[in-house]
N, C-alpha and C positions, 0 to 999 in steps of 0.2 A: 713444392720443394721438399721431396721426398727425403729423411735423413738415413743414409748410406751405412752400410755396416760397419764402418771405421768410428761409428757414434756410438755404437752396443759396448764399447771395450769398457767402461767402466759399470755398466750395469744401471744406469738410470732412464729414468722415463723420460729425461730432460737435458737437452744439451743444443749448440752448432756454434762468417768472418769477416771482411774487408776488398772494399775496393782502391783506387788510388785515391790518394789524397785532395790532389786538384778534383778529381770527378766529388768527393765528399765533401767538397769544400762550395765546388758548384751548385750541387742542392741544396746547401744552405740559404745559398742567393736566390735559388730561385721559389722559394718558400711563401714568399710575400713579396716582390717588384711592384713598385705600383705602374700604371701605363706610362704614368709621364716619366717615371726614371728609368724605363725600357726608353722610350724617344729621346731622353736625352742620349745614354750610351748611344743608340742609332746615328744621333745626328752628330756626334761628337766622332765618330767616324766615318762620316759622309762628310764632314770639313775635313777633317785629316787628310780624306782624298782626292778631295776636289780644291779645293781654295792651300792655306797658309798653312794648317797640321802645326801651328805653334800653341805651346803650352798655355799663352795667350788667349787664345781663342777660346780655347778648352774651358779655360776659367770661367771666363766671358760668359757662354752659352752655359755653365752651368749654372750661374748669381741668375741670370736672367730669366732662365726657365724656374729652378726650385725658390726662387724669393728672397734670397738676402736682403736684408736689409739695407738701404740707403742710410748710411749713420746719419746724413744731414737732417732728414727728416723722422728721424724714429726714438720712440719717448717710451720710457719702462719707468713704474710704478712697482716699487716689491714693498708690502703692506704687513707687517709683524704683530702680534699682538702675544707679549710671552709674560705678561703679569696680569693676573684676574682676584677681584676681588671674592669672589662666587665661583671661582671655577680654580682646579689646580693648575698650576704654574707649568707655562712649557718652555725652560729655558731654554732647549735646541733651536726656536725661533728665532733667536735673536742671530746665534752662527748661519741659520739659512739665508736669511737676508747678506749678511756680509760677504758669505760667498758666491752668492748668485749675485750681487754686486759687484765681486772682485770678476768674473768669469764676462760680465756683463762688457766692462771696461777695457776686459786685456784684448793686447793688441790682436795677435793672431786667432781670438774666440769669438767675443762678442764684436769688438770694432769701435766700441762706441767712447764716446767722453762722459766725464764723472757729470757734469753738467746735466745728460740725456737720462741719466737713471738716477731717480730719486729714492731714498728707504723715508716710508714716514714707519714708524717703531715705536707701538704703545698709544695710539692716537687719540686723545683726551676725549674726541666725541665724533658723533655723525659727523657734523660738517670739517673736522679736520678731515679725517677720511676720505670726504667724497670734494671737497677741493680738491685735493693732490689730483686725485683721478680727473679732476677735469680741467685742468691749468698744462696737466700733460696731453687732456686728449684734444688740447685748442692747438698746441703748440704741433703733434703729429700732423708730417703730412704722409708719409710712408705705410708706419709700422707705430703700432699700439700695443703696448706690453702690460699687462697688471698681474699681478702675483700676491696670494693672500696666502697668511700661516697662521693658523690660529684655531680659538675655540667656533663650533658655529650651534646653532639650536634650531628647533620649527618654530613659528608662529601655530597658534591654533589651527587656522588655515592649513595648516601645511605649506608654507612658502620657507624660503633659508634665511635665514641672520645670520651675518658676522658677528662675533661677540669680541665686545671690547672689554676694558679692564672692569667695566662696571657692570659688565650685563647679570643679569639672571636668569638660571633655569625656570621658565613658565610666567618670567613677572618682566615687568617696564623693559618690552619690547622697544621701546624709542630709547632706551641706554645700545641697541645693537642696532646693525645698521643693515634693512635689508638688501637681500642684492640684489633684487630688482632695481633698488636705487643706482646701484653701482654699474647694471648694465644698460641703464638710460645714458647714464654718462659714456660707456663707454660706444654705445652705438651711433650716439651723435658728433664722434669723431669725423672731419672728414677723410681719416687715414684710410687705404683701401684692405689693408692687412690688421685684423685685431686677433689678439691672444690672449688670454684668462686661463691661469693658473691657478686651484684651489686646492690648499693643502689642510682640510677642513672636513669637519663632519656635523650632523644636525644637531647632535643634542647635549653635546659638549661630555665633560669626560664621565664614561661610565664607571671607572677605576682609574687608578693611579697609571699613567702612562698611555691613558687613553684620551682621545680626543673625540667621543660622539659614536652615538648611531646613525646612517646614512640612510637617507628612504629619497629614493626618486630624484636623484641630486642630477645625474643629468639633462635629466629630462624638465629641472625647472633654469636649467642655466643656457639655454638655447640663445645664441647672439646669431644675429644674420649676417650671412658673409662673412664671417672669421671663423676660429677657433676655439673650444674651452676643453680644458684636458683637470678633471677629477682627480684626488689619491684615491677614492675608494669606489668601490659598486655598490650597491642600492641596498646592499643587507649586510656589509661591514663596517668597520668602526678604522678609521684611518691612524695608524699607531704613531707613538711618540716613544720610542723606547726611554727608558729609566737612565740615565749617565750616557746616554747615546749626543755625540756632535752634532745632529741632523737629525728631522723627525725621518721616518722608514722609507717616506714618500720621497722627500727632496734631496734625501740623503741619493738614491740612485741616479736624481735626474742629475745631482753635481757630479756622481761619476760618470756618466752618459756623457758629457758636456767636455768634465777636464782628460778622462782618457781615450772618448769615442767611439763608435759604435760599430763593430766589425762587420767587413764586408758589405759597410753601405756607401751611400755617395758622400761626396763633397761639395755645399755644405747639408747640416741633415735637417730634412724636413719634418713635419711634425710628427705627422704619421707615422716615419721610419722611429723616431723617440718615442714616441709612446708604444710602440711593436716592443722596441727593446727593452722597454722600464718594464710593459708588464710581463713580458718573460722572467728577467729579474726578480722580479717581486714574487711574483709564484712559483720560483727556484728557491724563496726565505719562507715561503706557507703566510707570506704577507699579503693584507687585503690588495685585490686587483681593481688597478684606474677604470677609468672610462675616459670616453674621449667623445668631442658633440662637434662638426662640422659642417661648414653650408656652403657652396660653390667648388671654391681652389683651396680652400684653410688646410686643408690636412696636409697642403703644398708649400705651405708656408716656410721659412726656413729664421731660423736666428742667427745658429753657431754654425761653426766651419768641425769639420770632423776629425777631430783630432786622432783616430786610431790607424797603427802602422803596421799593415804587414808584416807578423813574426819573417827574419829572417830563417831561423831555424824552425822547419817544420817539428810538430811536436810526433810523436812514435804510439802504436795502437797502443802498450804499455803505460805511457804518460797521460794518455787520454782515460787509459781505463781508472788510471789513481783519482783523476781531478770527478769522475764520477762517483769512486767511494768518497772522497772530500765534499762532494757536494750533497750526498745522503749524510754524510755525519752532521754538515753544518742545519741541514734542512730538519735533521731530531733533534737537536742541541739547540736549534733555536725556540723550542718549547720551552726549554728549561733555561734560557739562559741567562735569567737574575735568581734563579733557585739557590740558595747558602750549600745545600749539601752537594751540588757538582760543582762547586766554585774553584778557583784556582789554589792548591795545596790540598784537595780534599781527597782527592783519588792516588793510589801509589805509582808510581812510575816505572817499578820497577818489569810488572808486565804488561810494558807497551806503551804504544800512546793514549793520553789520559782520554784524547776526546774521541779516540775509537772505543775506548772502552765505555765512557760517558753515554755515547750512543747507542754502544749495545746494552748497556744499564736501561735506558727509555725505552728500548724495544723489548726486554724482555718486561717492564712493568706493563706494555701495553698488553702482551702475551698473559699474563697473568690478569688484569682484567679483563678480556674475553671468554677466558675461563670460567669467570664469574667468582672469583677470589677475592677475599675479603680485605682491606686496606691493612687492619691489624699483622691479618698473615703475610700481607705483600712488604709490610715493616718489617717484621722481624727476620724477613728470609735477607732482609737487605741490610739489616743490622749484624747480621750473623755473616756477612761479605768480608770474605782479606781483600777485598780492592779498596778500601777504604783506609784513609789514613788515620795513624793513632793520637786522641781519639775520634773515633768514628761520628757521623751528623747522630742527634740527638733526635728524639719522639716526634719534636715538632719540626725538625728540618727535614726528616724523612716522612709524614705528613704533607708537608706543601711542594715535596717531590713529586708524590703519589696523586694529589689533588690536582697539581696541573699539568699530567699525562692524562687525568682525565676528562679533565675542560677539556685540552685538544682534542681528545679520541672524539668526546661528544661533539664537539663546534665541527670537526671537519677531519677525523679518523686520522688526525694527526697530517693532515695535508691539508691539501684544497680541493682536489679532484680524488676521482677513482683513483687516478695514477696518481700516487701519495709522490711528495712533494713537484708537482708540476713534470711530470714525463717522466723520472725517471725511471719508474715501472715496478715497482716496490705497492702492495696491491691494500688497499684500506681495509680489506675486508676478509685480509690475511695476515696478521702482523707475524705471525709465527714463522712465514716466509722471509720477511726482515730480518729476524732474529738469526735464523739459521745463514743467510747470507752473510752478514756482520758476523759472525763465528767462525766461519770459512775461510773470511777473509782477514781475521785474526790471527786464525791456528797458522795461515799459509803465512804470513807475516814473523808471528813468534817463530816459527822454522826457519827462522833466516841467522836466530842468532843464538838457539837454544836445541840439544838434540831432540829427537821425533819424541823419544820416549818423555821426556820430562811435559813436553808439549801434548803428548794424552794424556799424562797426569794431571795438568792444570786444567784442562776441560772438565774433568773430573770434579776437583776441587774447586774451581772459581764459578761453571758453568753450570752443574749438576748435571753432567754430559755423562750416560752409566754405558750407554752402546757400543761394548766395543770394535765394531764395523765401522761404525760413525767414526769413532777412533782413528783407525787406520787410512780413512776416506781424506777427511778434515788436515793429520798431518802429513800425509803424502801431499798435500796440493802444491804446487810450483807457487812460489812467492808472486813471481809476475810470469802468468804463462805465457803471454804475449810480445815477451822480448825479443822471441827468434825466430819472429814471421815474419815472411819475407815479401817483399812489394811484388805483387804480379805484372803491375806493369813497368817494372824496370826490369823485371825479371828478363821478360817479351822481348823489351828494347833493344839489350844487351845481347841479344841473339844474333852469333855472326852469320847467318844466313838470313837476310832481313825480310825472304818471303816467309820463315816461322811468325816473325812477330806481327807483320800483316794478318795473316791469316789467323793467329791467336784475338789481336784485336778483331779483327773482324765478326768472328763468331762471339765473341765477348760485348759484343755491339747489338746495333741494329738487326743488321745482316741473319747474327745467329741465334736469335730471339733473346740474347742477353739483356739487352734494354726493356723488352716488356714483362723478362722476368723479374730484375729491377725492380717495374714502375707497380708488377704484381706485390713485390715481396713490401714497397716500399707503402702503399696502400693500407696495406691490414696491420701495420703495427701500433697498438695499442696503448703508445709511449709515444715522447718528444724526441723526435730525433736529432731536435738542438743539443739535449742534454744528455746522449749517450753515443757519444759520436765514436768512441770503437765499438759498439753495438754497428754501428750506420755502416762503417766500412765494412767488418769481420761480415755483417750478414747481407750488404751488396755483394762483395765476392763470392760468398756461399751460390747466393739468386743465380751470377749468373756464370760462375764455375759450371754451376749443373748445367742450365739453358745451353752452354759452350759446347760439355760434355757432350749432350744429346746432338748436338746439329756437326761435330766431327763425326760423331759415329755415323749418321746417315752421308755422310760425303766419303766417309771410306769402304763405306760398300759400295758406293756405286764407280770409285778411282781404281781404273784397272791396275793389275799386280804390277806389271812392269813401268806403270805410270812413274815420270820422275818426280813429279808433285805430292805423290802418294807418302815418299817421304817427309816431306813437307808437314801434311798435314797428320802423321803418326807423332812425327817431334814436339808440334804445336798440342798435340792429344796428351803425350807423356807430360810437357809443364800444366796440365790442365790437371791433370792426375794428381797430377807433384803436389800441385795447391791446395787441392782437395782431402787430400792429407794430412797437409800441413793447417789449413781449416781442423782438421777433426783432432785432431794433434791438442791448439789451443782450446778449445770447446773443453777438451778433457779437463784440463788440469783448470776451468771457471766454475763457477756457480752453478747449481743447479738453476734460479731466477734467469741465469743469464743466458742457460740455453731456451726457455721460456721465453724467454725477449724475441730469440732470433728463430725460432721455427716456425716455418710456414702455418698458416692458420688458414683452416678453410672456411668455406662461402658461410656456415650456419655458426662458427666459432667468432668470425668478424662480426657479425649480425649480436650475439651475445655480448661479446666486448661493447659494443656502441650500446645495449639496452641498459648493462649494468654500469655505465658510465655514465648515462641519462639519471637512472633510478637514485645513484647515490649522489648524484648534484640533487634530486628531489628531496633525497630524507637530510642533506645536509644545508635546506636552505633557512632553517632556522634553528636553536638551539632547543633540544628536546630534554623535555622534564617527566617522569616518570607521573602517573596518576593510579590511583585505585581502580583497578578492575572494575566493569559495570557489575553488578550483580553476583560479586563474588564466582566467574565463570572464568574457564580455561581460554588461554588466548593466543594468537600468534600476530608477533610485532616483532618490533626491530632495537636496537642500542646504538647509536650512532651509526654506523657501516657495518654494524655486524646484525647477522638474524639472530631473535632472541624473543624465549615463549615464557608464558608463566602457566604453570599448572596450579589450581585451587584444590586445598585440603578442607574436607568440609567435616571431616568430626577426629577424635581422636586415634580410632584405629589407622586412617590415611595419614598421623602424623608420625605415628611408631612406624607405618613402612617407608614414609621416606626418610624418616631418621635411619632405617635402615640399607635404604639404596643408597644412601648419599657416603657411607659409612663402607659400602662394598662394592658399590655401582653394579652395572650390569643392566640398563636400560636399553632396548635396540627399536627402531622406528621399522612400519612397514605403511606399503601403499594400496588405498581400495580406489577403484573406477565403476562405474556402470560399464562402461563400453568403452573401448581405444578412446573417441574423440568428444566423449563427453563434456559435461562446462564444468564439473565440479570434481574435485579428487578431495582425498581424505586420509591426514597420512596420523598415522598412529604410532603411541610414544608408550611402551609397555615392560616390564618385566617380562625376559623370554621364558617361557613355561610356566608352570603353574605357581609360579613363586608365595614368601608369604607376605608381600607388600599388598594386590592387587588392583594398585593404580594403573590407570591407564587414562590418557587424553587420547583424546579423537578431536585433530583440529582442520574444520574444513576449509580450503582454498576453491574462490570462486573463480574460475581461468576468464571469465569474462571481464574479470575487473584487471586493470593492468598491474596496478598495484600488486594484487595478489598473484599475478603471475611472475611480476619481477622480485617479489621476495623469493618464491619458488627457485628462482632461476640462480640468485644469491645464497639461496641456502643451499643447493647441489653443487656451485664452485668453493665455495666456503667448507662444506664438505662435516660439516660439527655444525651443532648447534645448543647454545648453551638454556639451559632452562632453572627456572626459580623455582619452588615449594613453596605458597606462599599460604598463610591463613589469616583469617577473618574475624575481629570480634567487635560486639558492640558492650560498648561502655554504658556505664548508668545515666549518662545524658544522651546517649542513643547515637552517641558520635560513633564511626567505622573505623575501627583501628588494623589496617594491615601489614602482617608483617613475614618477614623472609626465614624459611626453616634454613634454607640451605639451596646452592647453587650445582647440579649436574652437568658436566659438560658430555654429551651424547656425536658419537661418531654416524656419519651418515650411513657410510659403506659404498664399499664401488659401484658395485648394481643398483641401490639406490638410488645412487647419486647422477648413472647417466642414465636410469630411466626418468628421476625428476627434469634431467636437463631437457631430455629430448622431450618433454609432455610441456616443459614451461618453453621451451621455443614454438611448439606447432601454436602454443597459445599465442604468443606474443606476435606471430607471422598471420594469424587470424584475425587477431587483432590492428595489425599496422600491414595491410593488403597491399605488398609492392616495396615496399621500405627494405632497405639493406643496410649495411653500416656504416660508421661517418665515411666522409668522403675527405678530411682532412683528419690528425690525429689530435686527441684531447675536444675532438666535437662529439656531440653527443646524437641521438638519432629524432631529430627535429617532431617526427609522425608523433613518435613515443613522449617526448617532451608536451605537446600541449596536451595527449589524454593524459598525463599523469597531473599537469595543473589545474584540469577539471576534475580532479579526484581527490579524496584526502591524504592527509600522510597516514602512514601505518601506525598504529599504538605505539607507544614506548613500552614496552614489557619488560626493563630492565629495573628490579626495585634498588632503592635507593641503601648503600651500604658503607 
């Protein structure tokens, strides 16, 4: 999907639109269908046309295939535990119960009577506990429900506890209750349907608002024949936000439940709710469920689907706001019990507080990649007119600073590569962020303030000195996407109705539109849940072209006086049209967002799936910086970004980098034995003869993956920042290291796509046959287990 000269008019390396809605709305659906809710649709239109086609029926075959419940026989159990002696307090427990109760009972949700759903709340001990569960599981003959909220911990062993109000972290295991106990009970149900719900982690709260570390938590709650659906995965801590109605987890499944899950059947099965929670969940950068099923459970159903059909479709314009909405909320929820972005703290007067809030996180994150010091990332944010008077103090600007950079570390301020769950905002570029939120500000401020005052405030709020940038930023159209026009009503509305044939058609199957499509729709690098005028804007793009291509060979070969010939010149001109009006909107977006939507080729796809593998590798646990071995230079990583440390071993090497650091001017180059060598060696020097005369020489062995997928993160990354560190021992022979100062070193072009192209032949040597995912947000399976036989890269970022 080559981009056309209608894309050069602005001048960037980066840019492109949309197909119709219903056709966008269909690949939604068809993203995830399981078999049996394809055969239901099927057979629910094979009654329609054979037998009664009443509404009746419909329902009918739907209870009976996806599992509703028989109320007469079906028993739920929702188990709270929100006062602990030894453990903090989770008051959102006690509203989860009551409304998983209220939702249990109502008429048109759950179905059921108060009678069928018990809360036991706070339960004095083991056997109150595991009564209820099993007074319930005599009484099911259907459907088996149990629901637990609470603290949980390990045994030695490693098996799970529930933790009650008495339990302890490491002590009288018999004060909690394991759950092996609770799934004895519940397997001796004779119900044919069971469901476990745990809203729990092992080792109870690691901090305030937390409820535990999780290790293995699926994989010991395995019930035969039913279901059991987890809040967390095997290496997070399931949250309980601070003044939050609902812990993180049960909070989404109650809106799942009370407002319903778009686009799927009636009623929902399990499988489709837990699709939709954890999309949710990782749209908050909140830990993601898991789900354990054995036979038909994932088929199971509870509630009836309560989501309706917008009657008004929403516009590429509304679509594209709720994806800035959903990047501000996805930063903002780093900080969102921080004092100094709280409500009154930010000024109002330019703009909205929580777009500005957001680009405040993205530019702290911007300035720790840099490798900038907390003191100076304070006072530059002290010294802010976006702050109201008076502004946060030392230490509210501290626990700003401090938990951007938990996040950066835990998870580069997302979950995945693609920083907040798809929506393509890159971990290992926050400066990409930054500059999108700015964009998308300046074009914003231009709606109500002139151009000019609007480069001054870049200036002043932003430290924005570029005047190109300037004129770029406030020229941008507020919503460029207001005045694109649907192509296929465009089609429709064609009074000669063989144009819009023949336009659909080559827009189709027919004229390879669908497999340009199914091309374009393959290699994107993002969720196309979550940027759905990306979906449409660069469907139309795919197969405008593919369209483009297959008139032109039908009009050479339709002779001149042919009547049809006009036909398909008319149907060529709205194809034109479009394609203009594509490049049109592309203009006036993001540079990110043309990024989003341009074709990517066979070795760029392959890239994206490694460095989406690598950075789930460095972000599967929290990394802590350590002393160098041997006082030696190193190359390693800082959460998702690359990051080295250089050793100063006497005093002349500290006067020169007190000197570089003071004037920079560092530049990297690359040595090889031969093209296809195993090892390369890229060096970090003073250019010419300078009077520093440090140099690191740090070698990458391309046979190890690890060090080929740093390689391949340090040439998209494109900079790399590096430490000065020295060395002393102390008179009890302790190793005291510590940090001169932090360089941030630019790659260079040629560098940067000779590293690329040297870390793909490795990586493709490495993984003989492997291409890139085959869904998006998967990672490249080959590349995933040699990386878990490997170690993680050092942490080379010292502590500041």
């Amino acid at each position: 999907m080559a981009i056309s000269a209608p894309f050069a008019t602005r001048g960037r390396d980066l840019r492109t639109r949309r197909h119709d809605s219903d056709r966008a709305r269909w690949v939604g659906r068809q993203l995830a269908p399981s078999r049996r809710a394809v055969g239901a649709r099927r057979s629910r239109r094979r009654c329609r046309g054979r037998s009664c086609g009443t509404a009746v029926c419909a329902v009918w075959f739907r209870e009976s295939v996806m599992g509703l419940p028989n109320p007469d026989g079906t028993q739920v159990v929702l188990i709270g535990a929100d006062k602990y002696q030894h453990f903090p307090d989770l008051p959102a427990v006690r509203n989860n119960l009551a409304k998983l109760a209220e939702l249990f009972t109502a008429p048109h949700v759950g179905g059921l009577s108060t009678g069928q759903c018990v809360i036991v709340r706070n339960p004095a001990d083991t056997r109150a506990l595991l009564n209820a569960v099993h007074q319930a599981a005599s009484k099911a003959t259907d459907t088996l429900v149990v629901y637990f909220a609470g603290h949980g911990m390990l045994s030695p062993d490693g098996y799970l506890h529930l933790a009650l109000g008495n339990s302890e972290r490491g002590r009288k295991l018999y004060e909690s209750v394991a759950f092996s106990y609770l799934r004895t009970e519940v397997l001796e149900s004779v119900a044919p349907k069971k469901v476990v719900i745990l809203d729990c982690c092992y080792s109870g709260a690691a901090m305030e608002g937390y409820m535990g570390t999780p290790n293995e938590l699926a994989d010991q709650t395995a019930i035969e024949g039913a279901y059991v659906m987890t809040a967390t995965s095997a290496t997070q801590s399931a949250v309980a936000p601070v003044g939050a109605s609902f812990t993180a987890f049960t909070s989404e499944l109650v809106k799942a439940i009370s407002d319903g899950v778009p686009d799927a059947d009636d009623p929902l099965d399990m499988n489709t709710l837990y699709g939709h929670l954890r999309r949710r969940l990782a749209s908050q950068s909140m830990p993601l469920p898991q789900q354990r099923t054995d036979g038909q459970g994932h088929t199971i159903a509870l509630f009836r689907n309560k989501w309706q059909r917008p009657t008004k479709m929403s516009t590429l314009a509304e679509l594209r706001e709720e994806w800035f909405r959903a990047i501000q909320d996805g930063l903002l929820w780093h900080a969102r019990d921080i004092v100094a972005l709280g409500n009154g703290r930010l000024r109002t007067d330019f703009g909205d507080t929580k777009l500005i809030g957001s680009i405040l996180i993205a530019r702290i994150a911007v300035r720790l990649a840099r490798g900038e010091r907390t003191a100076d990332i304070r006072e530059a944010l002290a010294a802010s007119p976006l702050f109201t008077v008076p502004g946060p103090n030392r230490d509210e600007l501290n626990e700003l600073i401090a938990r951007i950079k938990f996040g950066f570390e835990r998870d580069g301020l997302a979950s995945t590569i693609v920083v907040l769950e798809g929506l393509g905002l890159l971990a290992w570029n926050p400066e990409s962020t930054d500059m999108l939120l700015i964009e998308y500000w300046a074009a914003q401020r231009g709606r109500t303030v002139p151009r000019t005052r609007v480069e001054r405030e870049l200036r002043e709020l932003w430290d924005s000195t570029d005047s190109r940038v300037h004129s770029a930023l406030s020229a941008l159209p507020s919503s460029p996407l207001e005045a694109y026009p649907d192509l296929w009503k465009r089609l429709k509305g064609e009074p000669d109705f063989r144009v819009g044939n023949a336009g659909a058609m080559v827009l189709g199957q027919h004229g390879g539109g669908d497999r340009a499509w199914d091309r374009w729709m393959s290699t994107r690098p993002w969720n196309i849940l979550n940027a759905r005028h990306l979906v449409s804007l660069g469907g139309d793009l795919a197969r405008c072209q593919a369209a483009q291509r297959a008139l032109a060979r039908l009009l050479d070969r339709a002779p001149s006086g042919d009547e049809f010939r006009s036909v398909l010149e008319r149907a060529a001109k709205i194809i034109q049209d479009q394609l203009e009006y594509i490049a049109l909107a592309v203009e006036g977006m993001s540079a990110i967002e043309y990024e989003l939507l341009r074709e990517r080729s066979r070795d760029e796809h392959f890239q994206d799936g490694c460095l989406f593998t690598f950075q789930q590798h460095l972000l599967e646990r929290y990394q802590t910086f350590t002393s160098f071995p041997e006082h030696t230079t190193t190359h390693g990583t800082w959460g998702p970004l690359p990051w080295w440390s250089i050793a100063l071993h006497d005093e002349r090497e500290q006067r020169g980098a007190q000197e570089l650091l003071a004037c920079g001017g560092m530049q990297l180059g690359i040595t090889a034995e031969s093209y296809g060598a195993d090892e390369l060696f890229v060096t970090c020097q003073e250019p010419g003869p300078g009077p520093s005369r440090i140099m690191a020489r740090l070698r990458f062995d391309l046979r190890d993956a690890v060090h080929a997928c740093e390689m391949l993160l340090l040439a998209r990354r494109q900079s790399v920042a590096v430490d000065f560190l020295t060395e002393r021992i102390d008179e009890w022979d302790d190793r005291e290291v510590n940090l001169v100062g932090t360089m941030s070193i630019d790659v260079g072009g040629d560098i940067g796509t000779a590293l690329t192209d040297i870390a793909t032949r490795a990586l493709r040597r490495l993984l003989p046959g492997a291409s890139g995912p085959a869904v998006q947000l998967e990672g490249v399976p080959e590349l995933e287990r040699l990386l878990k036989s490997s170690r993680l890269p050092p942490i080379c970022r010292h502590p500041r």
